[in-house]
C-alpha positions as CSV (number, residue, x, y, z in Angstrom):
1,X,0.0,0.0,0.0
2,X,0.9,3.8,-0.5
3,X,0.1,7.3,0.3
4,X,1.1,10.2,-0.7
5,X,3.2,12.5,0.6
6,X,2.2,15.3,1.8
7,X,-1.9,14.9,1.2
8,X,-3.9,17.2,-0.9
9,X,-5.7,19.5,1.1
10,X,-9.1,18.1,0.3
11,X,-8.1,14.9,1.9
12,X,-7.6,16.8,5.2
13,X,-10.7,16.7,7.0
14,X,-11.2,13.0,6.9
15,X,-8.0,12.0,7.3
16,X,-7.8,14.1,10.4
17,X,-10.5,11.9,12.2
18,X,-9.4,9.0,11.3
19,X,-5.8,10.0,12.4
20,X,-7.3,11.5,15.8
21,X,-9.4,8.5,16.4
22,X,-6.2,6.2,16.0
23,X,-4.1,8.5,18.2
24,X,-6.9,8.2,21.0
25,X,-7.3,4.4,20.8
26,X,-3.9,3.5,20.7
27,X,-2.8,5.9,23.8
28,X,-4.8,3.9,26.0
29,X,-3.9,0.6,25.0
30,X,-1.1,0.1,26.8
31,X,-1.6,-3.8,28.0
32,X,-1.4,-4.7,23.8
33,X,1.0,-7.6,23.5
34,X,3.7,-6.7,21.2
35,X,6.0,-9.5,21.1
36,X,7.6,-12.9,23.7
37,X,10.8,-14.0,24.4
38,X,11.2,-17.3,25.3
39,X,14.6,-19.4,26.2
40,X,15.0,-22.8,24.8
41,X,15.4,-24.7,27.5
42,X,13.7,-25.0,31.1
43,X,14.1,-25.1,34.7
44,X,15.0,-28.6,35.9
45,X,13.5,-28.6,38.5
46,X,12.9,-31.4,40.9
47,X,12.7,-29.8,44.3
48,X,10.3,-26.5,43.0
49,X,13.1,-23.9,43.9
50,X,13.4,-22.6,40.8
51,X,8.9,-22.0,40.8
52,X,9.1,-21.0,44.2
53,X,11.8,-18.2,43.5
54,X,10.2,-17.1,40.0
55,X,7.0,-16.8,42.0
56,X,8.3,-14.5,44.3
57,X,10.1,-12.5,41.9
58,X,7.1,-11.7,39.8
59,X,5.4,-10.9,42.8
60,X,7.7,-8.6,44.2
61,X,8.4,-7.2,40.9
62,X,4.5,-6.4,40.5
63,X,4.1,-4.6,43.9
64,X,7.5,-2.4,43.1
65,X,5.4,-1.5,39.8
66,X,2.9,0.5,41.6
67,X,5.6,3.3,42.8
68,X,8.4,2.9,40.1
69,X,8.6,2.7,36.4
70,X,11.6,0.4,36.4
71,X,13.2,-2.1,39.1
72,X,15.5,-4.7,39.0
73,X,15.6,-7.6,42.1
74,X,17.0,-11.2,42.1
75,X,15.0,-13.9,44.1
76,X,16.7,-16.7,45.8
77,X,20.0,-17.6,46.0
78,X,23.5,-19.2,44.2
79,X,22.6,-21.0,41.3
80,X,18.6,-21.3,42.0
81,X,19.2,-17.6,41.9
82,X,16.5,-15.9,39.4
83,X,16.9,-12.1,38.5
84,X,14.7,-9.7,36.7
85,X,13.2,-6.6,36.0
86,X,10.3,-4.2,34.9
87,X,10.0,-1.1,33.1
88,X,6.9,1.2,31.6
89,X,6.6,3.8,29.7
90,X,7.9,7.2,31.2
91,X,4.8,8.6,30.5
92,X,2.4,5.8,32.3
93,X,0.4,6.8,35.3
94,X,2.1,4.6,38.8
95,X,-1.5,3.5,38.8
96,X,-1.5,2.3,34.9
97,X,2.3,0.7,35.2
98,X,1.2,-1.3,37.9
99,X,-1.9,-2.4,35.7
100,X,0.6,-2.9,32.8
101,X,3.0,-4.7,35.1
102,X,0.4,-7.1,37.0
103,X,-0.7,-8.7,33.5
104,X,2.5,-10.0,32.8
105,X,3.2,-12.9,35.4
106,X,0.2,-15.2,33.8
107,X,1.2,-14.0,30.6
108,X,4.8,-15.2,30.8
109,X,3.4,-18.8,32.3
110,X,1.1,-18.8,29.3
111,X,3.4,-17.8,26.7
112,X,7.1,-19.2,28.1
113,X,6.0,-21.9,30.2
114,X,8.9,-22.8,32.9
115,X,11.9,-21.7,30.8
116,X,15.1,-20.2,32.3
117,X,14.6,-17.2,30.7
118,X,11.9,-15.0,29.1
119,X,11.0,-11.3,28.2
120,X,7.0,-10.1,28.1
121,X,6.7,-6.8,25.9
122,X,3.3,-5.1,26.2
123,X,2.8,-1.7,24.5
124,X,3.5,0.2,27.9
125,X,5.7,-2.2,29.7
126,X,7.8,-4.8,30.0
127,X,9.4,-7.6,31.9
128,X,12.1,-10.2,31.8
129,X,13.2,-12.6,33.7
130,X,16.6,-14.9,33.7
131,X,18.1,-17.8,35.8
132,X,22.0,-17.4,37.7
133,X,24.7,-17.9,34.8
134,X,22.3,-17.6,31.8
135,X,24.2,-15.4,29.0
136,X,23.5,-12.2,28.2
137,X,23.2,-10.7,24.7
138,X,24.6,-7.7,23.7
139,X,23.0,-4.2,24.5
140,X,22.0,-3.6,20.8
141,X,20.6,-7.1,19.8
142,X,17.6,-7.0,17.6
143,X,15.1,-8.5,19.8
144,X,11.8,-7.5,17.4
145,X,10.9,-4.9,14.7
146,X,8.0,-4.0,12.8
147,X,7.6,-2.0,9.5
148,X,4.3,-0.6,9.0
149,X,2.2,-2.0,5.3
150,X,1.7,1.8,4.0
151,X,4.1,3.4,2.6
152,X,5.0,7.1,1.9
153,X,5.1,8.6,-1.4
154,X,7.3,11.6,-3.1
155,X,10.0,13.3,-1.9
156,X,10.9,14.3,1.4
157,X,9.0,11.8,3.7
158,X,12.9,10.7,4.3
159,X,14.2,13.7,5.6
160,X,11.3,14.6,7.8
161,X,11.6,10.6,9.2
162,X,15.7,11.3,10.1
163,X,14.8,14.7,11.7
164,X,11.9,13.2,13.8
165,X,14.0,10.3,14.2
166,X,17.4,12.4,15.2
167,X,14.6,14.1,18.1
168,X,14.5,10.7,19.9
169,X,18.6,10.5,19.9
170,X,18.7,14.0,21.5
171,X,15.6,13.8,24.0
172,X,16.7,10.8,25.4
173,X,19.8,12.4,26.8
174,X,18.1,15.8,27.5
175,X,17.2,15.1,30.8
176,X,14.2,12.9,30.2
177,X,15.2,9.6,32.3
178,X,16.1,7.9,29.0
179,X,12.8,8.3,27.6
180,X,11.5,10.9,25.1
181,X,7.5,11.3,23.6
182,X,6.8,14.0,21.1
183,X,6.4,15.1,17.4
184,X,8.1,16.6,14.2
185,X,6.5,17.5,11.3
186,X,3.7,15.3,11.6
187,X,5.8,12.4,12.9
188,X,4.9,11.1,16.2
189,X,8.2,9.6,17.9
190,X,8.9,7.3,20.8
191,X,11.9,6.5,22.2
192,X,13.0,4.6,26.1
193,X,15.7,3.3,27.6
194,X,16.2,0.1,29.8
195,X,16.0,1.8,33.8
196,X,19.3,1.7,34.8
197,X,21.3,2.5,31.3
198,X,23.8,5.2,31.2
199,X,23.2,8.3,29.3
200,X,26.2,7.7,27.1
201,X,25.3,4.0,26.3
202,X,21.5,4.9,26.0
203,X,22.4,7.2,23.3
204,X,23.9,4.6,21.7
205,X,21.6,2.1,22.0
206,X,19.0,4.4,20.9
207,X,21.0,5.7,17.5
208,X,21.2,2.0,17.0
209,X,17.6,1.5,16.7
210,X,17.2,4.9,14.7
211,X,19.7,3.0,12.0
212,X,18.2,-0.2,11.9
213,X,14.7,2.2,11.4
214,X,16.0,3.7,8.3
215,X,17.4,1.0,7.4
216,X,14.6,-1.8,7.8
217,X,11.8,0.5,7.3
218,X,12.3,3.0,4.9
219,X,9.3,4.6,3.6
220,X,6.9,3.0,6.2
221,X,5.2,5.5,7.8
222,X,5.0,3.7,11.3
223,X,7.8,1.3,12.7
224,X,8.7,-0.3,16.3
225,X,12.5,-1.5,16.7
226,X,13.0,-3.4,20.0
227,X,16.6,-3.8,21.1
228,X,18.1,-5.6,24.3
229,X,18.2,-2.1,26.2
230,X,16.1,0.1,24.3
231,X,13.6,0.7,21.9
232,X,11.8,3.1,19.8
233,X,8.8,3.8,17.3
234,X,7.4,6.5,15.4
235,X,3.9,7.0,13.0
236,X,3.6,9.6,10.5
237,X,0.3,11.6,10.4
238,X,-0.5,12.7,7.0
239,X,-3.1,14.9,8.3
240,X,-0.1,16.6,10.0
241,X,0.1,15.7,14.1
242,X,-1.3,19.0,15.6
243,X,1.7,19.8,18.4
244,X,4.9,22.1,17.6
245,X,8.1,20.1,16.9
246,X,9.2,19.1,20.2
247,X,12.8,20.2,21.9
248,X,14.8,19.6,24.9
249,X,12.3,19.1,28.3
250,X,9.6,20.2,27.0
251,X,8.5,17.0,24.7
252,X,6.5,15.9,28.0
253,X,4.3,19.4,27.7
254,X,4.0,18.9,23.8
255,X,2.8,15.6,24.2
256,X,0.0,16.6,26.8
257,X,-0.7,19.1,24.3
258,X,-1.1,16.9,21.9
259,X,-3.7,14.5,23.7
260,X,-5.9,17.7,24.8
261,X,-6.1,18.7,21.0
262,X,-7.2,15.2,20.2
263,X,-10.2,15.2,23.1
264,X,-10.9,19.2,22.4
265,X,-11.4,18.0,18.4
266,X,-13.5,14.7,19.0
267,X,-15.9,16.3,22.0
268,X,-16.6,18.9,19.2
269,X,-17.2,16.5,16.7
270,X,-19.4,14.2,18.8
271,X,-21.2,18.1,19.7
272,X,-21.6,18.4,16.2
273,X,-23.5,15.2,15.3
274,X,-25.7,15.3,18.5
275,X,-26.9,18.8,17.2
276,X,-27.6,17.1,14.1
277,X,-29.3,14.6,15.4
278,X,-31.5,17.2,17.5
279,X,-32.4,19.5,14.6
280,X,-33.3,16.2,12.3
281,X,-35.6,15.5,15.5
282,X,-36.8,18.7,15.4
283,X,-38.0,18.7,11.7
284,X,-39.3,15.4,12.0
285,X,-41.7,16.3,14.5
286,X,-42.9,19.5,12.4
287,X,-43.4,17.2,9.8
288,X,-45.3,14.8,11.6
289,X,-47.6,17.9,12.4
């Protein structure tokens, strides 16, 4: 599929709602699964140390969730040991990460079984989980990505992409707790880093995934890239995202900005129809008389 690039203003209108509509549903659907990681190999387990200890780490890990958007804590001990942590979205409510957070225990079960090591992604938070001695991967391993179907058409869809793209590397070392929200020329752009990443190595991390965006992606005009120790994502609006191109600590502010556009434009268009639906009443009834 394609699109063109930029719209024609007659398209405007429509595509405005149905951008605004998209925006609003997917802000709130934060417990979406995006993707599993799963070990090969399980617990052996004859004595139930290893369930007893995971237990108590998800457990402990959910009640952290409700006053923190990232932990990290290691149940049990030597080589029964099982560590593991959680993260949301730096811009979830404590009330909505623990929500987030609390989903993923049954989930993992479900989805990983009993293996030594496993990693639940939802839209607005995460956990993972591995055994005493398990290897890790590198910082920058591609762990998932996803190119969006449509596809932007004539020039400079590129260009606006990198800048958008280039916000994410510089918000997430402005000050934002490794995480950055906001928008550029009709791009909305996401971009977090694992809790307890340094600023240097979360930039890297994060230019890492901005690459393997261009790269992978090209012209889609949405992508997610999910790497060991960070991740990012960004949709382009051809309507054009109604918030100023977001800078330094202020991304937060645009992105709140953003949201009360969206609600301030659908109220008025749900005003609209009711009055409609009044004034068709109306007539109806002086008709009927």
């Amino acid at each position: 599929m394609g699109i063109s690039f930029p719209p024609s203003p007659a398209t405007l209108p429509s595509l405005l709602l149905l951008s605004l509509l998209a925006t609003t549903v997917s802000s709130s659907d934060y417990t979406t699964l995006v993707y599993k990681g799963c070990a090969d190999q399980k617990f052996q387990d004859p004595t139930g140390v290893y369930s007893q200890n995971l237990k108590a780490l998800f457990k402990t890990l959910v009640s952290q969730s409700s006053a923190a958007k990232f932990n990290k804590t290691t149940s049990g001990e030597a080589q029964s040991a099982i560590t593991g942590l959680f993260q949301c979205r730096g811009d979830l409510s404590n009330d909505d990460c623990n929500d987030c957070v609390s989903k993923i225990p049954d989930l993992s079960r479900k989805l990983c079984d009993s293996t030594i090591a496993a990693r639940v992604q939802l839209t607005g938070c995460y956990m993972r989980y591995e055994v005493s001695g398990f290897n890790q991967v590198s910082g920058t391993e591609l762990l998932y990505k996803v190119c969006g179907s449509i596809r932007a058409s004539g020039a400079g869809f590129e260009d606006r992409l990198g800048s958008a793209l280039g916000e994410v590397e510089k918000g997430v070392a402005g000050g934002g707790n490794g995480f950055y929200t906001g928008s550029y020329e009709s791009v909305f752009v996401l971009g977090q880093c694992e809790g307890d990443l340094g600023s240097g190595d979360c930039v890297d991390c994060v230019k890492s995934a901005v690459d393997r965006a261009k790269s992978d992606c090209g012209t889609s005009i949405s992508g997610q890239v999910y790497l060991q120790m960070c991740y990012i994502s960004y949709t382009y609006y051809p309507n054009g995202v109604p918030s100023k191109s977001p800078s330094g600590g202020g991304t937060k502010g645009n992105a709140q900005k953003t949201v009360a556009i969206v609600v301030g434009v659908l109220a008025g268009f749900g005003l609209g129809i009711a009055c409609i639906m009044v004034l068709k009443s109306a007539c109806k009834k002086r008709e009927g008389k």
